[in-house]
VEXDREN-2710 file (C-alpha; in Angstrom, 1 decimal):
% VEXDREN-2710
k/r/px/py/pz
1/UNK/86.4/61.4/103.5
2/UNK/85.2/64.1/101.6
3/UNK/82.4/65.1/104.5
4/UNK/85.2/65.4/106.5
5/UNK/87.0/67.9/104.1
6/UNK/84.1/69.7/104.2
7/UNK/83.7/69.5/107.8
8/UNK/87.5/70.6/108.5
9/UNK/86.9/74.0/106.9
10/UNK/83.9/74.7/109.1
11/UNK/85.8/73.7/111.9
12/UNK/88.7/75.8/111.2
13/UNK/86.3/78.8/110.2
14/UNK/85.0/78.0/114.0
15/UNK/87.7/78.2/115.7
16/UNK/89.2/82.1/114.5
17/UNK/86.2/83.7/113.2
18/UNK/85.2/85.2/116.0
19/UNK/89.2/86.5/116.6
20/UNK/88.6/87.9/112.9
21/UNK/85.6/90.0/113.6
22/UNK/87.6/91.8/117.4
23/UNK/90.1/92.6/114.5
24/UNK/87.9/94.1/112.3
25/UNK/86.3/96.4/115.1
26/UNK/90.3/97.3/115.9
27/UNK/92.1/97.9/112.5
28/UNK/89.3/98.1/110.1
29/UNK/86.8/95.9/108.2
30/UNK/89.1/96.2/105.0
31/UNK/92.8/95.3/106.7
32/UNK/90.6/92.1/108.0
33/UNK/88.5/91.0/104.9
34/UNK/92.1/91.7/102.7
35/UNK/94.1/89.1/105.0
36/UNK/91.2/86.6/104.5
37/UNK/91.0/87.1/101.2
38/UNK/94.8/86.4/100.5
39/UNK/94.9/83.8/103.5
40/UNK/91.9/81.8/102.0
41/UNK/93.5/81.8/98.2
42/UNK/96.8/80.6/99.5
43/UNK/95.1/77.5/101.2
44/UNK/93.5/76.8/98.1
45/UNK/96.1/76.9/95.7
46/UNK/97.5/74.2/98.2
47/UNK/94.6/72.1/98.2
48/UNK/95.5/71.8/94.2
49/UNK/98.9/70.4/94.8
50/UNK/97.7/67.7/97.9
51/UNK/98.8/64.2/96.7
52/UNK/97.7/62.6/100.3
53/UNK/94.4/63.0/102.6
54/UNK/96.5/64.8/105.3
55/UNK/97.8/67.3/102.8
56/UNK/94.3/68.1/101.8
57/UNK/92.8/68.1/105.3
58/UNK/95.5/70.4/106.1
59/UNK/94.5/72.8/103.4
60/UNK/91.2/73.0/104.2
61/UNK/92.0/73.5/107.9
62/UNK/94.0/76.7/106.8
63/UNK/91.6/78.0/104.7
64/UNK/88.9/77.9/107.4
65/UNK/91.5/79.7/109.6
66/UNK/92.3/82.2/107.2
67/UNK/88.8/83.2/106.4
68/UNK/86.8/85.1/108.5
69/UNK/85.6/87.2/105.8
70/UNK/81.5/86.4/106.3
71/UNK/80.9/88.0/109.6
72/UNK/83.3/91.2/108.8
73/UNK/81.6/91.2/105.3
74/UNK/78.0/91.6/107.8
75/UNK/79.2/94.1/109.9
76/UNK/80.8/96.5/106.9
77/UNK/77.5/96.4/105.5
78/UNK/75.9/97.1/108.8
79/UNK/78.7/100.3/108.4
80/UNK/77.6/101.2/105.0
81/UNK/73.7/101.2/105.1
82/UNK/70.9/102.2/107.3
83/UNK/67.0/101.5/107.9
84/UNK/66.1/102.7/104.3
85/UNK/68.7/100.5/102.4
86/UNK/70.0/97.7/104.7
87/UNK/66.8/94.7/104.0
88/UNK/68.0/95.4/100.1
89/UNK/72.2/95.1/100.7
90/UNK/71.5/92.2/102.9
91/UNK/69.6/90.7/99.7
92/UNK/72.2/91.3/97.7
93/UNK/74.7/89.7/99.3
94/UNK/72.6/86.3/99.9
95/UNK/72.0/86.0/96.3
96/UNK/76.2/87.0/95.3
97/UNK/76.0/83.7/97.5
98/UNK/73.9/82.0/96.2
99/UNK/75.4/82.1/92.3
100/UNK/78.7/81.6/94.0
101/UNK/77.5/78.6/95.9
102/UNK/76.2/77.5/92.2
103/UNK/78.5/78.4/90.1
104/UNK/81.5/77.2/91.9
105/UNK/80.5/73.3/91.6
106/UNK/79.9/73.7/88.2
107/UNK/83.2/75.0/87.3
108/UNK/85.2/73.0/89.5
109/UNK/83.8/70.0/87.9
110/UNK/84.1/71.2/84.7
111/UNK/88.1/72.4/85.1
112/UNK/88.9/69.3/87.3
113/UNK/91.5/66.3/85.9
114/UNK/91.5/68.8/82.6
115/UNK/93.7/66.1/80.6
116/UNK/91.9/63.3/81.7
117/UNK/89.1/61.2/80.5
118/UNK/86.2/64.2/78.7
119/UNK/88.2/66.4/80.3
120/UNK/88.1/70.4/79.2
121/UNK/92.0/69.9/78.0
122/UNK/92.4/66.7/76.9
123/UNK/92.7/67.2/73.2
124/UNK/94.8/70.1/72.9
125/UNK/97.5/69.3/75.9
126/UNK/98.0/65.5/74.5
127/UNK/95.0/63.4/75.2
128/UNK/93.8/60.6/78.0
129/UNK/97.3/59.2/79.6
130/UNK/99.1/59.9/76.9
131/UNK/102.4/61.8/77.0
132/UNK/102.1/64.9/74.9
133/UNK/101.3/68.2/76.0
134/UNK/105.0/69.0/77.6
135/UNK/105.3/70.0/81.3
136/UNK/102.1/71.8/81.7
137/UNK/100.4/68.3/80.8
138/UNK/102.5/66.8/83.4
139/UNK/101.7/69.0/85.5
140/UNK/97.8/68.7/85.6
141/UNK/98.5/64.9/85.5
142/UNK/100.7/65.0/88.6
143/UNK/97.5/67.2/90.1
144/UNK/94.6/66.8/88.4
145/UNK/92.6/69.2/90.8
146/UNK/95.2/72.0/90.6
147/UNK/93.6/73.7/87.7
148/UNK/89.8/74.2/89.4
149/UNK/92.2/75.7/93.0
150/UNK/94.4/77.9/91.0
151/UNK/91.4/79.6/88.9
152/UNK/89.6/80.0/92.4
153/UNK/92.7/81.4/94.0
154/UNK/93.4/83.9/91.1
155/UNK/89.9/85.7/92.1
156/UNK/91.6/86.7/95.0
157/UNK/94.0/89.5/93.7
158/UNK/90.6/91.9/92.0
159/UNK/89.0/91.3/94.8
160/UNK/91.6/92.4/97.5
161/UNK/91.9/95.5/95.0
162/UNK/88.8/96.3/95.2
163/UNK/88.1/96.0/98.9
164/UNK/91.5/98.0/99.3
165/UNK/89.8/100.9/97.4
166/UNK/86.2/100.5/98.6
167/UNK/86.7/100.3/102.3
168/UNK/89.5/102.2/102.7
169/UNK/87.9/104.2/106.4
170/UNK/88.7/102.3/109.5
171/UNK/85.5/102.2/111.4
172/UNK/85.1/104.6/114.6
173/UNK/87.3/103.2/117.3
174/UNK/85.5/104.2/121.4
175/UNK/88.2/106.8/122.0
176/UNK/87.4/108.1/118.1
177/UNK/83.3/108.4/119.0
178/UNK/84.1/110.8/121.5
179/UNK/85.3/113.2/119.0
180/UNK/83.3/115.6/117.3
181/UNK/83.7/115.8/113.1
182/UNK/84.3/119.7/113.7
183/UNK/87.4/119.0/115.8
184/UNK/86.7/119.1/119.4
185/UNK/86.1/116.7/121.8
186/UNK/82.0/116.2/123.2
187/UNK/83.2/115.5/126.5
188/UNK/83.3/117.9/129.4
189/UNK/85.9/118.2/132.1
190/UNK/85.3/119.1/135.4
191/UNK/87.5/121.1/137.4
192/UNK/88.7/118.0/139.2
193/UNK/89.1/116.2/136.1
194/UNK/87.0/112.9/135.2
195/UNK/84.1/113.1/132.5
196/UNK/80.9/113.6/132.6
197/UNK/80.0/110.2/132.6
198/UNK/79.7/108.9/129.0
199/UNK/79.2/105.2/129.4
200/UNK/81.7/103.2/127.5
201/UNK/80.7/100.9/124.9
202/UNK/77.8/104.1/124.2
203/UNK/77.6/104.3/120.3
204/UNK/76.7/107.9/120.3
205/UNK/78.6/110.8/122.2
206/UNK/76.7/112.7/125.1
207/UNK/75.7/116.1/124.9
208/UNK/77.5/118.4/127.0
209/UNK/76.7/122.3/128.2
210/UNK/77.6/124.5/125.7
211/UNK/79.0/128.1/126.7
212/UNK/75.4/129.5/125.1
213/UNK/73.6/129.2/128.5
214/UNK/72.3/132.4/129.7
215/UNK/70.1/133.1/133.2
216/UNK/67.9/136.1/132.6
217/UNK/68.5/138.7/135.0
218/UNK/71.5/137.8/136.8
219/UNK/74.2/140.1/135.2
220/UNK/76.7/138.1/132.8
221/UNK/76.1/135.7/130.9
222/UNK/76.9/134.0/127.2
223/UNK/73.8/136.0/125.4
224/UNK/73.8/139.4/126.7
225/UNK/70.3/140.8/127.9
226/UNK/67.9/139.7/131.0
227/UNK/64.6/138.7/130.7
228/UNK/64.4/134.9/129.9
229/UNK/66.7/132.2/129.9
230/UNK/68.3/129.6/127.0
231/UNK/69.9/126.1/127.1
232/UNK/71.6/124.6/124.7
233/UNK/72.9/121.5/124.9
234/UNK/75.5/120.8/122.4
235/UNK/79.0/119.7/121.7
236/UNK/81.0/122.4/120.9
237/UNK/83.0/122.6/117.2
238/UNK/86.0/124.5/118.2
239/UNK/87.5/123.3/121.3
240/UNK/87.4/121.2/124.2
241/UNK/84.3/122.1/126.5
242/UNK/85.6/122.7/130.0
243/UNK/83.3/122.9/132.9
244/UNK/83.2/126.4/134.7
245/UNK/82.8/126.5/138.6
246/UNK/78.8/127.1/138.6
247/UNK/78.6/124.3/136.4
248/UNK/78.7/121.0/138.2
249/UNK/78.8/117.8/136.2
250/UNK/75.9/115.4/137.2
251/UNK/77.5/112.2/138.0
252/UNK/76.3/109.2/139.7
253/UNK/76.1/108.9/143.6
254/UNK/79.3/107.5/144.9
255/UNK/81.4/108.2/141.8
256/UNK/83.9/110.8/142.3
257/UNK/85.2/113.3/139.6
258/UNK/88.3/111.4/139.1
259/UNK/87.1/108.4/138.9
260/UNK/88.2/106.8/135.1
261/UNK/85.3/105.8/133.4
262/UNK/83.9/102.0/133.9
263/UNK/85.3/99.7/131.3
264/UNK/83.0/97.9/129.0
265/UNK/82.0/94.6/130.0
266/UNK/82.5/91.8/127.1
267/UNK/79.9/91.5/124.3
268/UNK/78.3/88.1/125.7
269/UNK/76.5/90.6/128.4
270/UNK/74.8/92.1/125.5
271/UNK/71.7/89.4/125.8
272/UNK/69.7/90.5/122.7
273/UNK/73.0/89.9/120.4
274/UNK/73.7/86.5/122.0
275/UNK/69.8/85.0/121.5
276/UNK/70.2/86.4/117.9
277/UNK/73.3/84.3/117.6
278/UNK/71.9/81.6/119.0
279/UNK/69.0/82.0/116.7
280/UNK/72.0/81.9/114.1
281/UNK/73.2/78.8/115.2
282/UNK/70.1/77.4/114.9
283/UNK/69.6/78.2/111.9
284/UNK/72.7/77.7/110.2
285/UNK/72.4/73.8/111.6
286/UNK/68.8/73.2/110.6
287/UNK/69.2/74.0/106.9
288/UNK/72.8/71.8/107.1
289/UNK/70.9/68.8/108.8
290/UNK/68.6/69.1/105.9
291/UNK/71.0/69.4/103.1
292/UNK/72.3/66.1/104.4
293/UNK/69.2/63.8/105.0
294/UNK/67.4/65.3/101.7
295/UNK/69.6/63.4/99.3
296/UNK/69.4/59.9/101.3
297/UNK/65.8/60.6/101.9
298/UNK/65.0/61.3/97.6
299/UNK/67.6/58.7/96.4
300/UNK/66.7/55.7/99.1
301/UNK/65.0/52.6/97.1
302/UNK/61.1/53.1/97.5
303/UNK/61.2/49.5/99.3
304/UNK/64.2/50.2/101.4
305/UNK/66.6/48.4/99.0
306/UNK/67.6/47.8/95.6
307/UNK/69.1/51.2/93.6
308/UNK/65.2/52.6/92.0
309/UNK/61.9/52.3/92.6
310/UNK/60.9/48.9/92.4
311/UNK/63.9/47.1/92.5
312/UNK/65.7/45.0/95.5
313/UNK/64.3/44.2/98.8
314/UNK/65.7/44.1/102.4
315/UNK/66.1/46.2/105.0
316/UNK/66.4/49.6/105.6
317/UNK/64.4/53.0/105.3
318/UNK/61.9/53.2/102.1
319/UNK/62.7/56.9/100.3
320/UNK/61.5/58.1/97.3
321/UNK/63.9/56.2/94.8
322/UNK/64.6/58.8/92.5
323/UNK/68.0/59.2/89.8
324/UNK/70.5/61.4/90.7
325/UNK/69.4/63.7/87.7
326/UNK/65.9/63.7/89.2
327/UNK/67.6/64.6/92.6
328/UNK/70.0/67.5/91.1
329/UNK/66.4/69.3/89.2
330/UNK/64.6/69.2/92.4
331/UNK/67.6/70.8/94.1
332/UNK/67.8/72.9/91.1
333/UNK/64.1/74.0/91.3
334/UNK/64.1/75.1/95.4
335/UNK/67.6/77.3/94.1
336/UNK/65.5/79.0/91.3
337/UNK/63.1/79.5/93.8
338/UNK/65.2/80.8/97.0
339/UNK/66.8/83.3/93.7
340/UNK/63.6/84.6/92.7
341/UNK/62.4/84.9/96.3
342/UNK/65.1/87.1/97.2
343/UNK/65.6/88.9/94.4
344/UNK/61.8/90.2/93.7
345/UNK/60.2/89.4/97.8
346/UNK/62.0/89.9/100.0
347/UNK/63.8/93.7/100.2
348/UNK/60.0/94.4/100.1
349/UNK/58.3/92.1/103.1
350/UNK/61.3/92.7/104.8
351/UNK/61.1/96.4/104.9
352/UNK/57.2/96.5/105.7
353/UNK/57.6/93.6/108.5
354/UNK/60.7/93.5/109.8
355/UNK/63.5/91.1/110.2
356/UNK/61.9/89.4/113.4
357/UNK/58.6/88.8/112.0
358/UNK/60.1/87.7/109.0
359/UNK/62.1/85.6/110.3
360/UNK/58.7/83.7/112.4
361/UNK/57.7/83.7/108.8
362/UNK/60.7/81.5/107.1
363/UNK/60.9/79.3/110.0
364/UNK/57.2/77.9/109.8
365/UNK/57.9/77.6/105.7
366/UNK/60.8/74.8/106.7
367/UNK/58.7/73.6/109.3
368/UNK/56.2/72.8/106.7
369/UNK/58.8/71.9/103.8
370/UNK/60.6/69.3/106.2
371/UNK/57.3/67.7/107.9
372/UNK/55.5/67.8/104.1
373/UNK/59.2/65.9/102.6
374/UNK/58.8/62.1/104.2
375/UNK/55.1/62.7/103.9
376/UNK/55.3/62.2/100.1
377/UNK/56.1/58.7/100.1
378/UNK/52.1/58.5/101.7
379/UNK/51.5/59.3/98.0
380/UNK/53.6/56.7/96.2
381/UNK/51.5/53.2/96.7
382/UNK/48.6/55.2/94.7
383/UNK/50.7/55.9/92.3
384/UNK/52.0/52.8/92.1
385/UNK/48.6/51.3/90.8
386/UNK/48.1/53.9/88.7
387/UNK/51.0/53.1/86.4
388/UNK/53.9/55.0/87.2
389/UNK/56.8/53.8/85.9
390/UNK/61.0/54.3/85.9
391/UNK/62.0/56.9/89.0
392/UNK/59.2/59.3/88.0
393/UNK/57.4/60.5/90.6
394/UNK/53.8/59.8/90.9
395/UNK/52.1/64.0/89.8
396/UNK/50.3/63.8/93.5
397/UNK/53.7/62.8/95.3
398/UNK/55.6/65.3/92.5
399/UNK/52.9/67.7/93.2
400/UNK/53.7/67.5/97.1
401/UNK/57.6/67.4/96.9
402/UNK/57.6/70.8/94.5
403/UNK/55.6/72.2/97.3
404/UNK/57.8/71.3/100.3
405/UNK/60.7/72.0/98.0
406/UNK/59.8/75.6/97.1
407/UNK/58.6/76.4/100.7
408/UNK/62.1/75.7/101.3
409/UNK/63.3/77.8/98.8
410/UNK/61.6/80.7/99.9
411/UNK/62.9/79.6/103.9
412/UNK/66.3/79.9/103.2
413/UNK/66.8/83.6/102.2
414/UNK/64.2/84.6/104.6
415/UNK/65.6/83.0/107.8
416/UNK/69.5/83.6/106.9
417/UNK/69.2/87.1/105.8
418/UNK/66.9/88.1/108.6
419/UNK/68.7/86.5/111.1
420/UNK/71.9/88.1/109.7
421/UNK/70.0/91.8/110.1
422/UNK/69.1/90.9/113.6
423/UNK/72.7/90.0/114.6
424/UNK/73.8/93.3/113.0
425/UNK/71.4/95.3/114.4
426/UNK/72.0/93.9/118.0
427/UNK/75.0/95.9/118.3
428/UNK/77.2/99.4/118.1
429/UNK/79.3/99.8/115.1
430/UNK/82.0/99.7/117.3
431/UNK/81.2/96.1/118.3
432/UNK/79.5/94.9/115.6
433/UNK/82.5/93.2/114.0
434/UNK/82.6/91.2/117.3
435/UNK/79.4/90.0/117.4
436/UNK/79.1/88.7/114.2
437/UNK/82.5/87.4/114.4
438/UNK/81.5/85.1/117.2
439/UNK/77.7/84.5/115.0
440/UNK/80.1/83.1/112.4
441/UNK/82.5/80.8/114.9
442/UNK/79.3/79.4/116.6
443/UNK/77.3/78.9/112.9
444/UNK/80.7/77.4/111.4
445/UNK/80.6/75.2/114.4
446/UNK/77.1/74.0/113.9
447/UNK/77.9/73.1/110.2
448/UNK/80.3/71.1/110.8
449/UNK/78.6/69.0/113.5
450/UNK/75.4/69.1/111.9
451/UNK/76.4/66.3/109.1
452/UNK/77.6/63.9/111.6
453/UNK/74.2/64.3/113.4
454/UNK/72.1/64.1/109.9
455/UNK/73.8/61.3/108.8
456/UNK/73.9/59.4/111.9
457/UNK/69.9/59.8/112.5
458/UNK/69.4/58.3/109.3
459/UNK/71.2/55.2/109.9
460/UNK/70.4/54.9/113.1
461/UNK/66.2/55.1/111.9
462/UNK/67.5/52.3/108.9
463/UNK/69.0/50.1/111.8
464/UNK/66.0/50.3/114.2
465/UNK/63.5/50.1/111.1
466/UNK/61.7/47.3/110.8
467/UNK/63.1/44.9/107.6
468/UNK/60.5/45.3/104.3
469/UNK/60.7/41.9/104.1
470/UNK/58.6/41.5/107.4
471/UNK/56.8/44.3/106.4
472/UNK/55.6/42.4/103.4
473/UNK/54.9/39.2/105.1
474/UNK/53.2/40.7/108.2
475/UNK/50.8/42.3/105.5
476/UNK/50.1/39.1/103.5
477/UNK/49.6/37.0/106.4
478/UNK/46.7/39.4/107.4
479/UNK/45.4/39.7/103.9
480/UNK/45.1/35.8/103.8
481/UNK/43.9/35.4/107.4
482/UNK/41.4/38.1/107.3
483/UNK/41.1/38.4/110.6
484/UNK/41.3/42.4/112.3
485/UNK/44.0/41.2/114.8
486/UNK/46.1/40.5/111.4
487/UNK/45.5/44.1/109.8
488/UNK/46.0/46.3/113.1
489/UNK/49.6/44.3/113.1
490/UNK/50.0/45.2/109.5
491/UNK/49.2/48.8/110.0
492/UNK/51.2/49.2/113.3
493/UNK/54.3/47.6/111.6
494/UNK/53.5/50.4/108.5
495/UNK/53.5/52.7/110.9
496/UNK/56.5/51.9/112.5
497/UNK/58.1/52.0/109.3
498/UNK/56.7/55.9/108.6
499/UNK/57.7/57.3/111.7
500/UNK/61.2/55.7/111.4
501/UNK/61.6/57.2/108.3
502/UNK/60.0/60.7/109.6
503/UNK/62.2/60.6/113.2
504/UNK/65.6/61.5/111.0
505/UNK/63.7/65.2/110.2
506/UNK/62.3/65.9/113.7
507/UNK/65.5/67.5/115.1
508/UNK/65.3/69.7/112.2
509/UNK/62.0/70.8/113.1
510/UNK/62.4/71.0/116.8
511/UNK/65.6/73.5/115.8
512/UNK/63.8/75.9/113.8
513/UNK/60.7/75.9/116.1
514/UNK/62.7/76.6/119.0
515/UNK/65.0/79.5/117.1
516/UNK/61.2/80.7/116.0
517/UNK/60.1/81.4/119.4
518/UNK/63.4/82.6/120.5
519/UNK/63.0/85.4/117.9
520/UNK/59.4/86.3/118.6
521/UNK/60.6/87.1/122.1
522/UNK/63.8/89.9/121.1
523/UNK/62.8/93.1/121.6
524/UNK/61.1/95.0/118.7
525/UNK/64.3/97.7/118.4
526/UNK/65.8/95.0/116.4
527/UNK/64.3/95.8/113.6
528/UNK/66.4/98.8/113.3
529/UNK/70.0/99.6/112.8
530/UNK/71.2/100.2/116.1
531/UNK/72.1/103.8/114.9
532/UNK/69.0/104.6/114.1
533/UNK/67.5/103.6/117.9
534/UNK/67.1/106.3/120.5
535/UNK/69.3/106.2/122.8
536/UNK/67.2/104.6/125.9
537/UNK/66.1/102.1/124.2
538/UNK/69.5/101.0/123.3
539/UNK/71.3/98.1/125.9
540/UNK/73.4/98.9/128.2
541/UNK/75.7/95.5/128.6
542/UNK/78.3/97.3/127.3
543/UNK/78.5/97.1/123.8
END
């Protein structure tokens, strides 16, 4: 029940996000990310009062509805920074999530059932059951996970303040681009009306003739004086440009003068933005997949049963058979890792390489971490003889699982934030709300499935497995017999056993791999800001 809590947000999140990030691109990033803000608190503070599953599923439904905040959050920093600073804001904001994604647990363990059993309230609001404390004791009886919700929701109100004051500029509408800062407009009109052809969706306004140009020799003219000719091709500051008579505008055969300008086609047609989303997609599953067969892989009995290493028998998938305090450091250890990576690395590499080579980069460290993970148990028999004892690791087998656990430490901020930079810089400011709008709906989407598909590879590998207890009798009836018939069955069946325990991690490979080569192909402009791109090298989908 609670995967599918988790899985309702993502769901709901999938479902508007995209809407969210149009929005932004219409009435501004901070109108957007200030309705999220408040939608997303209100849905919490509800989840605290649920007394039934529904009530709660509900809630979380909401709040994924309500919150479309991480793809509008992308594209205002895609607003607010350029080439020089953008790798570095795009750092930032990974690690704000990471000590969020850490710190939150923590205190919503920590504030949950406050009066109850340990809990942070229990002495001085009238103990475990008991009926002191008056109605605020009640209360937090009645709801015992109302206290964690309301101190999450009460974030909200500072931070809607500050986004209120921080982004209070509504980004350039397509009508606003065309108009100069000095006051006039950049178009041109021609006698018979019409435009000189700026193609909609274009982030920059064309240059038109100025009233500067001045034909040596033929009388009149802007300049005065024969003898030479100048051009100058910019927008005027004062007024509208209007097109004299000897001054044809150069449009495109078949068009006529009056014709309105073509209307933008929708953002999918924009192919570099859509791979990078898919890229997103990708990613965003890969890493989920992973976060969900990591846990039953470490925590499975060594011999496929039993609760640690050692104990029980039967069937199912051998893991690693380690305690759930063994499990939580080694998580812990990949988060230090992934902090320090981001913090100290990355803004560096990224600014030197790029985001697309960077990103080849992360995806061959989890390609590494997740083929090196099932690999460890290779390590555990030898250890085995040697002595090890309790749910401690064997040092080879810890040795290889701090490895694959700190290459994925150091995946994980290179693959999301480059990918994130990519799916920014795919796009106009005027769409880039849009796009990563529908990078969020498509990412939410893939989180929420990718669970279900983690989960169910890992039991359908324990189901096809075969039992350890044949395992075990296949190998000592070819240690007694002796014979090499006996042995290659014995290694076969072992080997049976491996890959059914590696098959769970192969989509997870085949994901990343196939995002990696996706990115290797993008062109190399998207390694800058759009912005910052000349302008024939920018696409021309419409966005």
């Amino acid at each position: 029940m609670a995967g599918g809590l988790a899985a309702a947000w993502h769901f709901g999140g999938a479902t508007t996000a995209a809407a969210w990030g149009t929005a932004a691109d219409t009435i501004g990033r901070a109108a957007v990310l200030v309705a999220g803000t408040a939608g997303f608190s209100a849905a919490t503070a509800a989840l605290g009062v649920s007394k039934s599953y529904r009530w709660a599923m509900a809630s979380r439904v909401a709040a994924g509805l309500a919150n479309g905040n991480a793809g509008v959050v992308k594209a205002a920093l895609a607003d607010a920074t350029d080439g020089s600073n953008m790798a570095r804001a795009f750092s930032v904001t990974g690690l704000m999530m990471v000590v969020g994604g850490t710190l939150g647990p923590v205190a919503g363990g920590v504030l949950a059932d406050p009066v109850g059993e340990g809990g942070v309230a229990a002495h001085w609001l009238g103990g475990v059951g008991g009926g002191g404390g008056g109605w605020l004791a009640t209360l937090l009886r009645t709801y015992p996970y109302l206290l964690p919700c309301v101190v999450g929701a009460a974030l909200a109100p500072p931070t809607i303040v500050a986004t209120a004051l921080l982004l209070r500029r509504r980004p350039r509408s397509r009508g606003a681009a065309n108009a100069h800062p000095g006051g006039g407009s950049v178009e041109a009109t021609p006698p018979g009306g019409g435009s000189l052809g700026r193609r909609d969706g274009d982030s920059d306004p064309p240059l038109a003739v100025g009233d500067t140009t001045s034909c040596g020799g033929g009388g009149g003219g802007g300049g005065g004086g024969g003898g030479g000719s100048s051009a100058s091709l910019r927008p005027s500051r004062s007024h509208p440009l209007a097109a004299t008579p000897s001054r044809q505008p150069l449009l495109p055969s078949g068009v006529e003068a009056t014709s309105p300008p073509p209307s933008a086609p929708p953002i999918y047609h924009n192919r570099p933005a859509m791979a990078a989303v898919g890229v997103y997609t990708l990613t965003a599953g890969a890493f989920t997949m992973l976060d969900e067969l990591f846990p039953l892989f470490a925590s499975a009995p060594v011999d496929g049963g039993g609760d640690h290493v050692g104990h029980g028998g039967g069937g199912g998938l051998g893991g690693l058979g380690v305690s759930l305090p063994t499990l939580g450091g080694s998580l812990a250890f990949s988060a230090v890792v992934s902090f320090a990576f981001q913090l100290l690395v990355w803004p560096v590499a990224a600014r030197r390489y790029g985001p697309r080579r960077m990103y080849v980069t992360g995806a061959a460290a989890l390609a590494v971490s997740v083929a090196a993970t099932p690999a460890v148990r290779l390590l555990l028999p030898a250890a085995a003889a040697g002595g090890g004892g309790g749910d401690a690791l064997p040092r080879p087998a810890a040795a290889l699982l701090g490895l694959a656990l700190g290459l994925r430490g150091v995946a994980s901020p290179v693959c999301f934030t480059s990918v994130a930079m990519l799916v920014s810089n795919a796009a106009p400011r005027s769409a880039s709300g849009a796009v990563n709008g529908v990078g969020q709906s498509a990412a939410s989407l893939a989180r929420g499935v990718a669970p279900l598909l983690g989960g169910g590879a890992w039991s359908l590998a324990t189901a096809l497995a075969p039992p350890t207890s044949t395992a075990a009798a296949t190998t000592a009836a070819a240690a007694a017999a002796g014979g090499g018939g006996g042995l290659a069955l014995a290694a076969a069946t072992a080997a049976v056993r491996g890959a059914a325990t590696a098959a769970p991690f192969v989509p997870v490979v085949a994901a990343v791999c196939v995002a990696a080569a996706v990115v290797a192909r993008l062109p190399a402009v998207l390694d800058r800001p759009y912005a910052e791109r000349p302008v024939m090298e920018r696409p021309r989908e419409g966005v």
